[in-house]
N, C-alpha and C positions, 0 to 999 in steps of 0.2 A: 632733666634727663641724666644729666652727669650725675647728681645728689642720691640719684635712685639705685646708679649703680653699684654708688661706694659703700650705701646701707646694704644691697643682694653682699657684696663681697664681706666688709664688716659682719656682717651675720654669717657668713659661711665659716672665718676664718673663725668665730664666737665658736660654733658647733665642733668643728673638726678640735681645736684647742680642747675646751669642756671635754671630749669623748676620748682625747690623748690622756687629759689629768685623770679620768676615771679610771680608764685602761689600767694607768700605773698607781694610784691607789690601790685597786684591786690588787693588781701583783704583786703592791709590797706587800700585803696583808697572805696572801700564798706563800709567801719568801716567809714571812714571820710565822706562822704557822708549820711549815715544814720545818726551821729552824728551833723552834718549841719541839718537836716530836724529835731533831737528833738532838736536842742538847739533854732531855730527860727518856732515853730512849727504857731503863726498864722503870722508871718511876712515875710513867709518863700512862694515866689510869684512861678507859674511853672513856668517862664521865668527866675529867680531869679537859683531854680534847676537845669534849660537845665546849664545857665550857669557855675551851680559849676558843674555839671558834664565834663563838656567840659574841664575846668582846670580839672579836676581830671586825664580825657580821655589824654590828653595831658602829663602829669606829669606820666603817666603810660607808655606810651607810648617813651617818652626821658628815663627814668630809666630801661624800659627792651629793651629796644635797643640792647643794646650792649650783651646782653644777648641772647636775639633769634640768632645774628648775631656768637654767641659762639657754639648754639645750631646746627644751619644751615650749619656750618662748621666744628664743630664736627663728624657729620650725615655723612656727604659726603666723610670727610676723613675715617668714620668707615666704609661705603661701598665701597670707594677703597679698603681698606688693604682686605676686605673680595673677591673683584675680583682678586686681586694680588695672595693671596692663593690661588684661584679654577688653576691657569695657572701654 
């Protein structure tokens, strides 16, 4: 009973962590982004920006990987152990 709860809690604290590291990935990648457009404010082309964005998009996207993939399998195992207890 106790082992069950410390895995519900363990996975919870797995999720909320995961969804914090993502949160502030993403941000820095907004911080850097907007810090690109003042520091080349007239040389600074919209094809020039699709582009940093894309690196940005990408760099976001390899570092929260593994992360959603914590998130998504967290999830899943916290919805089995909750079908397990209703049986």
């Amino acid at each position: 009973m106790m082992g069950r709860q410390f895995r519900k809690l363990f996975l919870s604290v797995a999720v909320a962590v995961s969804v914090v590291i993502v949160f502030a990935v993403c941000w820095h990648s907004l911080e850097e982004i907007h810090y690109l457009k003042s520091f080349f404010p007239k040389g600074f082309t919209v094809e020039e920006a699709f582009y940093a964005s894309a690196v940005e998009l990408v760099k976001v996207l390899i570092v929260s990987l593994p992360f959603v993939l914590v998130i998504l399998i967290s999830l899943y195992l916290l919805v089995g152990f909750s079908k397990n207890k209703d049986e």
